[in-house]
DRENGUPA-955000 format. One record per residue (C-alpha): x, y, z; residue in three letters. Coordinates in steps of 0.1 Angstrom, whole numbers, padded with zeros to 4 digits, always signed. Layout:
BEGIN
XYZALA/...
END
This chain:
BEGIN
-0736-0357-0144UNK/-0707-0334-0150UNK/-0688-0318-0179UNK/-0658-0300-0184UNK/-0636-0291-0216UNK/-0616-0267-0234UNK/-0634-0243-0260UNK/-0614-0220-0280UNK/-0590-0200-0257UNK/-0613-0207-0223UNK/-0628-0235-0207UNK/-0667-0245-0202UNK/-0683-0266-0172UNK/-0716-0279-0165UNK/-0734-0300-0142UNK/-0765-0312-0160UNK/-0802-0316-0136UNK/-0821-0334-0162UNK/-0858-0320-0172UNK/-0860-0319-0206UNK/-0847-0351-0228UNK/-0838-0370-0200UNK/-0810-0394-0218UNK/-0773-0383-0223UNK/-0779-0371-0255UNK/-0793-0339-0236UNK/-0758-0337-0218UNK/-0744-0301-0223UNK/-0722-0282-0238UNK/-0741-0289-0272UNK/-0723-0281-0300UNK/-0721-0276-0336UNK/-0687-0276-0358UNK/-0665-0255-0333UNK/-0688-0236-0319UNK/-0705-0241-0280UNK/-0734-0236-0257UNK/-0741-0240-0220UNK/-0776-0232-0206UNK/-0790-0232-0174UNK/-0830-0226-0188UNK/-0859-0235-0196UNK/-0875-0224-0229UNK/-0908-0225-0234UNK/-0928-0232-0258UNK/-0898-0249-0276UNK/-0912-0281-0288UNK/-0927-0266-0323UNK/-0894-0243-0332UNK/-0869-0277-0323UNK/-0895-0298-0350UNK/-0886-0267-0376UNK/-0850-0262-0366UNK/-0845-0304-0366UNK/-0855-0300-0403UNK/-0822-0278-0406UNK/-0797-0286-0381UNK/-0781-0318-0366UNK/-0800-0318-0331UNK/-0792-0350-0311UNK/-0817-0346-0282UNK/-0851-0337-0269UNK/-0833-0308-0248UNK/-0852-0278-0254UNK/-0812-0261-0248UNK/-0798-0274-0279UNK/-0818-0250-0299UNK/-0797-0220-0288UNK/-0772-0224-0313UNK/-0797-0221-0340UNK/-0810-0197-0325UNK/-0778-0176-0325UNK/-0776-0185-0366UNK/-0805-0173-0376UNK/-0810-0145-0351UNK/-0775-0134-0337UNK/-0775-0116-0306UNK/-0806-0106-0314UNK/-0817-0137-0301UNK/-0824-0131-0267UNK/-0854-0108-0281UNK/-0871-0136-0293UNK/-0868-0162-0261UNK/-0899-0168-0238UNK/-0875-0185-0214UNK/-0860-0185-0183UNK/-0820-0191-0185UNK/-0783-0180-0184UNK/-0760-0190-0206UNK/-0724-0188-0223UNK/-0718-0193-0258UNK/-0685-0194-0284UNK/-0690-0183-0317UNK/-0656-0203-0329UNK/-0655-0180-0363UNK/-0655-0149-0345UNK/-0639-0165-0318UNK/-0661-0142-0294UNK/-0673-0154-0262UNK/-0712-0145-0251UNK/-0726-0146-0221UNK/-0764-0137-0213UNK/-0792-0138-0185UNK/-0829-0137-0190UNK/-0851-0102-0186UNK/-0860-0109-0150UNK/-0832-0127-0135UNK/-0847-0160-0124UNK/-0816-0178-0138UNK/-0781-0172-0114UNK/-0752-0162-0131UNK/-0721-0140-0120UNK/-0695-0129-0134UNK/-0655-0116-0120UNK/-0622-0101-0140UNK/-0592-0128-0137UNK/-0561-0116-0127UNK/-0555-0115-0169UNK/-0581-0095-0177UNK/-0600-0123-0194UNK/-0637-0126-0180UNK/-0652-0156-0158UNK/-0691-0165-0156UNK/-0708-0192-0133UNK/-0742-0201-0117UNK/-0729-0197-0082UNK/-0706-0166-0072UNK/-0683-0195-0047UNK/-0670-0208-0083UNK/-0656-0179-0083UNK/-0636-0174-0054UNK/-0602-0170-0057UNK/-0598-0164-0095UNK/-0617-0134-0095UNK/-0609-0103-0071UNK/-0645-0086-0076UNK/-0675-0112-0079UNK/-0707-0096-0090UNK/-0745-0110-0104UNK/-0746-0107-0139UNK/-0774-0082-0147UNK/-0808-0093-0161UNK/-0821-0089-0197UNK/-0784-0083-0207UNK/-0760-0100-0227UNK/-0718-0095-0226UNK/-0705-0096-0257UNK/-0669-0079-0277UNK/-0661-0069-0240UNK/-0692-0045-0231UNK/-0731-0055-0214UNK/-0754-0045-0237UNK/-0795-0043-0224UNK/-0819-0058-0244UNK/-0851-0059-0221UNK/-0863-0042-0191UNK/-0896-0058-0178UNK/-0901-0029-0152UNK/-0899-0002-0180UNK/-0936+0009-0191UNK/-0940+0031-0226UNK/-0972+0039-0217UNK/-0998+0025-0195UNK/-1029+0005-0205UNK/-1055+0025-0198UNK/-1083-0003-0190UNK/-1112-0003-0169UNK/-1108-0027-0142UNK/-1132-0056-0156UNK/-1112-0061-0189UNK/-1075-0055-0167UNK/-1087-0084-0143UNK/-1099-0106-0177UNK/-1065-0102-0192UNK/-1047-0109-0159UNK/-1062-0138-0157UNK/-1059-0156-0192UNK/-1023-0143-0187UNK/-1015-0162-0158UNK/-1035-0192-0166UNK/-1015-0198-0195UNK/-0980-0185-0177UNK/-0987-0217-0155UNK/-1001-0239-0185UNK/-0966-0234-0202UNK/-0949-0243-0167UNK/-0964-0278-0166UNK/-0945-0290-0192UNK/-0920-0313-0182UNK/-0903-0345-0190UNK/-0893-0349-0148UNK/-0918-0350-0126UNK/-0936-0317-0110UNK/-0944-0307-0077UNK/-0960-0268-0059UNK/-0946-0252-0027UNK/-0982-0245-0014UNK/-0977-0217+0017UNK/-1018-0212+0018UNK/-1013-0176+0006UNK/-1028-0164-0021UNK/-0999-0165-0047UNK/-0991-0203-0041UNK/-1026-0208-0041UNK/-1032-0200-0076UNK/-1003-0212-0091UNK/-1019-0246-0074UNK/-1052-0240-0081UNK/-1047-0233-0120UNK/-1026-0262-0124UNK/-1047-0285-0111UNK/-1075-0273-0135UNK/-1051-0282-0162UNK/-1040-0314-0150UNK/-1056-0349-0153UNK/-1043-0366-0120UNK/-1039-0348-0085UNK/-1008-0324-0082UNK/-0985-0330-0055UNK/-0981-0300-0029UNK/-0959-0293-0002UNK/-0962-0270+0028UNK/-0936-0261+0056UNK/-0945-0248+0093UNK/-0930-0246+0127UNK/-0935-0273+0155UNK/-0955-0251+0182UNK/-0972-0225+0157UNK/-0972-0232+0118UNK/-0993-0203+0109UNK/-1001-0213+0072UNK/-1006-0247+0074UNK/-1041-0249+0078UNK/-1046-0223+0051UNK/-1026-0248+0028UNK/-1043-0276+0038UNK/-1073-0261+0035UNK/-1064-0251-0004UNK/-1050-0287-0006UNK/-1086-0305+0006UNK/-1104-0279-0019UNK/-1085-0290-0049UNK/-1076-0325-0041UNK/-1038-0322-0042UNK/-1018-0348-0033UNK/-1006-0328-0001UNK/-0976-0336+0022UNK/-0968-0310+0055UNK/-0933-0309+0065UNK/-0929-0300+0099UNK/-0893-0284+0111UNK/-0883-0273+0148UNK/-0864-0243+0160UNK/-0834-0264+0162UNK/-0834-0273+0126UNK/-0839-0229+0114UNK/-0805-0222+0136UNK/-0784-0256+0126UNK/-0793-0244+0086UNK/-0785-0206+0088UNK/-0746-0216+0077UNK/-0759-0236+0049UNK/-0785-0213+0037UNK/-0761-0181+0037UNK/-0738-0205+0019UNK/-0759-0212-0008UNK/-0779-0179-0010UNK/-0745-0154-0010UNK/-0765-0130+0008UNK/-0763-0113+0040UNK/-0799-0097+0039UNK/-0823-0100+0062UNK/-0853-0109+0049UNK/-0837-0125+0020UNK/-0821-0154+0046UNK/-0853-0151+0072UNK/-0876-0164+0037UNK/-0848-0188+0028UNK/-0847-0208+0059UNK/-0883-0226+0053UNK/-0883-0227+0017UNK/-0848-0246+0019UNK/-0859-0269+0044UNK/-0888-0281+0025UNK/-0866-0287-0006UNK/-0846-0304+0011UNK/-0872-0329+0024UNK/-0889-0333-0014UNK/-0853-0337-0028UNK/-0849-0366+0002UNK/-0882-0382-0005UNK/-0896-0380-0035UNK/-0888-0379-0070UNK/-0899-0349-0076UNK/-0876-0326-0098UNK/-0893-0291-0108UNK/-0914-0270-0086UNK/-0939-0239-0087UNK/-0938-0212-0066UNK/-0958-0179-0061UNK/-0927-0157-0064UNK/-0926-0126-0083UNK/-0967-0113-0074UNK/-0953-0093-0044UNK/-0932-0071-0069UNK/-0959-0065-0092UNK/-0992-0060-0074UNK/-0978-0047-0039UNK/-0968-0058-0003UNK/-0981-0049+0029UNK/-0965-0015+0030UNK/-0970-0002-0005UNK/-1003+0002+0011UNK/-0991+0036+0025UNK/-0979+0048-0015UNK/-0984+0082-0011UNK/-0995+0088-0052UNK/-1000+0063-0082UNK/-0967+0075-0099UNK/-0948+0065-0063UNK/-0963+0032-0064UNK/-0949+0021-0098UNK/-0917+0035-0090UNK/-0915+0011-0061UNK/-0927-0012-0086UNK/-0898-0012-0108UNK/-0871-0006-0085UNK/-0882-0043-0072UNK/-0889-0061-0103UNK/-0854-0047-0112UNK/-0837-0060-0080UNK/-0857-0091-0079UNK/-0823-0111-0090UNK/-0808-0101-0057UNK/-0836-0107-0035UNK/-0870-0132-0042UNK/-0856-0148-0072UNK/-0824-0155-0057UNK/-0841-0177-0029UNK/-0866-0194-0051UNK/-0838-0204-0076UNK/-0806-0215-0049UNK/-0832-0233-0026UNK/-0844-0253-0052UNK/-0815-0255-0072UNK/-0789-0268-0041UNK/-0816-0292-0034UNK/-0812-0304-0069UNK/-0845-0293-0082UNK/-0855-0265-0109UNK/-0878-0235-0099UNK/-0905-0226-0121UNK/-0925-0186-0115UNK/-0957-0181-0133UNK/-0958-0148-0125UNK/-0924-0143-0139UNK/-0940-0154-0172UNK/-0928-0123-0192UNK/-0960-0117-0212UNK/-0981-0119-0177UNK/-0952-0093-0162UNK/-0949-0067-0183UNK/-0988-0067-0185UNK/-0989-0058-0152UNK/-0961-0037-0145UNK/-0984-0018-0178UNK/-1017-0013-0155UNK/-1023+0021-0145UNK/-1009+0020-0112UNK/-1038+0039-0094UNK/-1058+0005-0102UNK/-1033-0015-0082UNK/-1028+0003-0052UNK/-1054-0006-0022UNK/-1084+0013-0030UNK/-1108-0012-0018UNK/-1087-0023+0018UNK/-1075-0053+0001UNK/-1040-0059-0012UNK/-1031-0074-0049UNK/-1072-0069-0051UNK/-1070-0071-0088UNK/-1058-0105-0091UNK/-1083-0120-0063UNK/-1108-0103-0086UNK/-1093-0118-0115UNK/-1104-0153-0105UNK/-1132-0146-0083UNK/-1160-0162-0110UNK/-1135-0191-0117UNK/-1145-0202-0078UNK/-1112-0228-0080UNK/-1102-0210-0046UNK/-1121-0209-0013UNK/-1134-0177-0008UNK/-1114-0176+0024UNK/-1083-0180+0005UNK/-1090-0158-0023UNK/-1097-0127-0001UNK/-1074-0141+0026UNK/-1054-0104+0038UNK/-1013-0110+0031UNK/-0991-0127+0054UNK/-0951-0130+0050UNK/-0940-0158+0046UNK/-0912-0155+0069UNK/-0938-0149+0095UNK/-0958-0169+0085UNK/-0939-0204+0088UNK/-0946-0198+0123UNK/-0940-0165+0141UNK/-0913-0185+0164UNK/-0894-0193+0137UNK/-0878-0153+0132UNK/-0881-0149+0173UNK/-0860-0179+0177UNK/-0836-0164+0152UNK/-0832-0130+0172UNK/-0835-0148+0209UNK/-0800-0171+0196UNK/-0786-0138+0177UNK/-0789-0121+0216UNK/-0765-0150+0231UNK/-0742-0147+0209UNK/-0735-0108+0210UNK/-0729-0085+0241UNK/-0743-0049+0234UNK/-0706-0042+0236UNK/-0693-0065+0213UNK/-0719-0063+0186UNK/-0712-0024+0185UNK/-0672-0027+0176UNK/-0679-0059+0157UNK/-0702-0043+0133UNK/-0680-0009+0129UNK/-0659-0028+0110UNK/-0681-0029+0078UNK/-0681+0001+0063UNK/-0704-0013+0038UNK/-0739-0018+0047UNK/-0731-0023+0082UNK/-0753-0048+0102UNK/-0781-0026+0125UNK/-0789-0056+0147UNK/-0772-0086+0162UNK/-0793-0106+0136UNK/-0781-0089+0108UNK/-0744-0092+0121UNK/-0747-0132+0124UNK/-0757-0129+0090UNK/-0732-0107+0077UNK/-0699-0127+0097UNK/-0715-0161+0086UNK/-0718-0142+0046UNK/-0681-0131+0055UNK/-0666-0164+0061UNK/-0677-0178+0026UNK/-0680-0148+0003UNK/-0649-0125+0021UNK/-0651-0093+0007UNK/-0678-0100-0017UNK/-0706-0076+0002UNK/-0714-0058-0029UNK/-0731-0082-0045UNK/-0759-0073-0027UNK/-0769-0035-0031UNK/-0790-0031+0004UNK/-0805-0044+0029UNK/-0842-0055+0014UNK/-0867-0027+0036UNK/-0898-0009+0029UNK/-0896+0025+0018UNK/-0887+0049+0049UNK/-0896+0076+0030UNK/-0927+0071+0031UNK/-0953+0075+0061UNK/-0957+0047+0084UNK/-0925+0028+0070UNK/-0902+0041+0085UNK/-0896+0010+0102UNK/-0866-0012+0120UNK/-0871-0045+0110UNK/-0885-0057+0069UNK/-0908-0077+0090UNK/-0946-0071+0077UNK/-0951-0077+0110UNK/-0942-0046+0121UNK/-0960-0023+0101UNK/-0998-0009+0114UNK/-1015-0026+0088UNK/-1007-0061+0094UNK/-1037-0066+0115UNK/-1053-0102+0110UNK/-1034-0112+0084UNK/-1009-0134+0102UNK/-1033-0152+0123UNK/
END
């Protein structure tokens, strides 16, 4: 269902994926008098404020959207302080006749933004809306909002005042209430739910604490590779111990290279490891979208960024760890979030993150960081030890050593990528071809598949993306070629 009018001296679109008030009423742009909204969110929590607001204002539908513009009159742009919620958005004030446009703290929500040839500003959800009206096309930044011509920053979830100085029982207590009710909030939903279950950790708890909260079995979905699908016994084994409702969706090295056109497409990246992640997680989207009816799912995003991946291992100091910290929950909108959101969202689904839940976030990006890095030779230990006593986990799970998920589809699946990025390439002509990016030029004949396939739909859009997603080279033992876990000395076990 589609939308498109004239609102003061612009124009506003939107193409609705119904979750919330599922009848036409929840159609958008909602308006009141002159003045407009359009939202891709979710806001939680919203059900109690849209009974008060109802009280005040002339809301039509159950959409938990249409309580922006209230929002906006009894908060102004202060607004965006007070949302627990996921979303971008544009709005027009008709009285001021100003347009605002806004993104939530994180980034989960796309939205981009160009200069027309005018001067006048343009805003979407996908950066190809763009194309041709807008010479420059970049992502909007998170917990900012545009307005009288200028970004202003109103949260930073990575920023830390000071650090809560806990000892390691009460840290794990609060993680855990946190996150238990950063999914609890996430099961609300008038469409029904589904969980990308990879048999990691992350996925596993976001699973695992639903079902607790749940009165009828949880549908789950895993994805491997035909001849070595690493993770889906761990899934299944997570599926069995909770009684999901559990379907495995097997894919072949044929169906990874026939999708890396549609998944550059609808990422607008050209990173590695950004596109390697992509290719299962759209694959098995694509399947639910196909067979089911399900229309929101859960993922595990977001835990990498604030507990640690494989190489923050090697952090040389406490202080160097949460610097790595930030610098990724910052960049998150160009990099996790991104897939999570546009392989869902292509696949006509909405993504969900628990551990994006802003409360849970900034509570841990608050630990003392010398807690969080690998003092007992276990990754992200404090958040296995949150829910250790809560046993809703096999133990073989819960203190399961990390595995990429890249990898971990099936090792193949990024050895079939390289082995078809060889035939395509001579050394010869991959040299000259990738001299002629100056920006971020491609190290490997993957990377320059990626980058000529990003080319042909985004030309001369490469800076939308800031770097190629590595670990940090600077410090000892990542100094590595590929963003491949796999490559690093720790990986051990973990994969296998």
């Amino acid at each position: 269902m589609s939308r498109f009018l004239p609102v003061g001296q612009g124009y506003m679109g939107f193409h609705r994926l119904a979750i919330m008030g599922l009848d036409e009423t929840g159609m958008q742009p909602f308006s009141m008098g002159d003045d407009y909204v359009i939202c891709n969110g979710e806001l939680y929590g919203f059900r109690p404020l849209r009974e008060r607001y109802a009280k005040v204002y002339d809301l039509k539908s159950q959409s938990d959207c249409e309580i922006l513009l209230p929002l906006y009159y009894e908060y102004g742009l202060d607004m965006f302080q007070t949302m627990d919620a996921e979303f971008a958005l544009v709005l027009y004030d008709s009285k001021k006749k100003q347009w605002i446009a806004a993104r939530d703290p994180i980034g989960i929500r796309p939205l981009y933004y160009g200069q027309l040839a005018d001067g006048s500003m343009a805003f979407a959800s996908e950066p190809q809306n763009l194309l041709g009206l807008c010479k420059v096309i970049m992502p909007f930044p998170p917990g900012t909002y545009w307005a009288d011509g200028e970004f202003h920053r109103y949260a930073d979830p990575a920023h830390v005042d000071q650090f809560t100085m806990a000892d390691e029982e009460t840290v794990c207590r609060s993680l855990h209430d946190l996150l238990v009710e950063g999914v609890k909030k996430r099961l609300d939903s008038d469409a029904p739910l589904g969980f990308l279950l990879s048999g990691g950790l992350d996925s596993s708890l976001v699973c695992a604490i639903a079902q607790q909260q749940l009165d009828k079995p949880i549908r789950t979905f895993s994805i491997g590779m035909d001849v070595d699908a690493i993770d889906l016994k761990y899934a299944r084994q997570v599926a069995d111990y909770i009684k999901s409702d559990h379907t495995e969706v097997i894919i072949s090295k044929e169906d990874v290279i026939d999708s890396l056109p549609t998944v550059v497409k609808l990422l607008g990246t050209w990173d590695i490891t950004t596109i390697r992640a992509s290719v299962g997680m759209y694959l098995v989207c694509k399947w639910i979208h196909e067979h089911t009816n399900v229309r929101v799912l859960l993922t595990g995003e977001i835990s990498d960024e604030l507990f640690g991946y494989k190489y923050t291992d090697f952090a040389p100091s406490p202080a160097e760890f949460q610097k790595e910290a930030q610098k990724r929950i910052r960049e998150l909108h160009v990099y996790d979030v991104l897939r999570a959101d546009r392989c869902i969202s292509v696949n006509s689904m909405e993504a969900r993150v628990p551990f994006g839940d802003l409360a849970f976030a900034r509570y841990a990006m608050s630990i003392d960081p010398s807690l969080k890095m690998n003092r007992h030779n276990m990754g992200k230990y404090l958040i296995r030890k949150a829910f250790e006593e809560d046993k809703i986990l096999p133990e073989s799970i819960l203190w399961r050593q990390k595995a990429a998920f890249s990898d971990a589809v099936g090792h193949s699946m990024v050895d079939d990528i390289k082995e078809y990025a060889e035939t395509l390439y001579t050394d010869e002509e991959f040299r000259k071809l990738a001299e002629q990016y100056s920006y971020r030029r491609p190290f490997t004949k993957e990377s320059l598949l990626y980058r000529q396939l990003f080319e042909r739909c985004y030309p001369d859009q490469a800076r939308m993306i800031p770097d190629y997603w590595m670990p940090n080279k600077t410090w000892p033992g990542c100094d590595v070629d590929d963003p491949s876990a796999r490559v690093l000395s720790n990986y051990g076990a973990s994969g296998v």
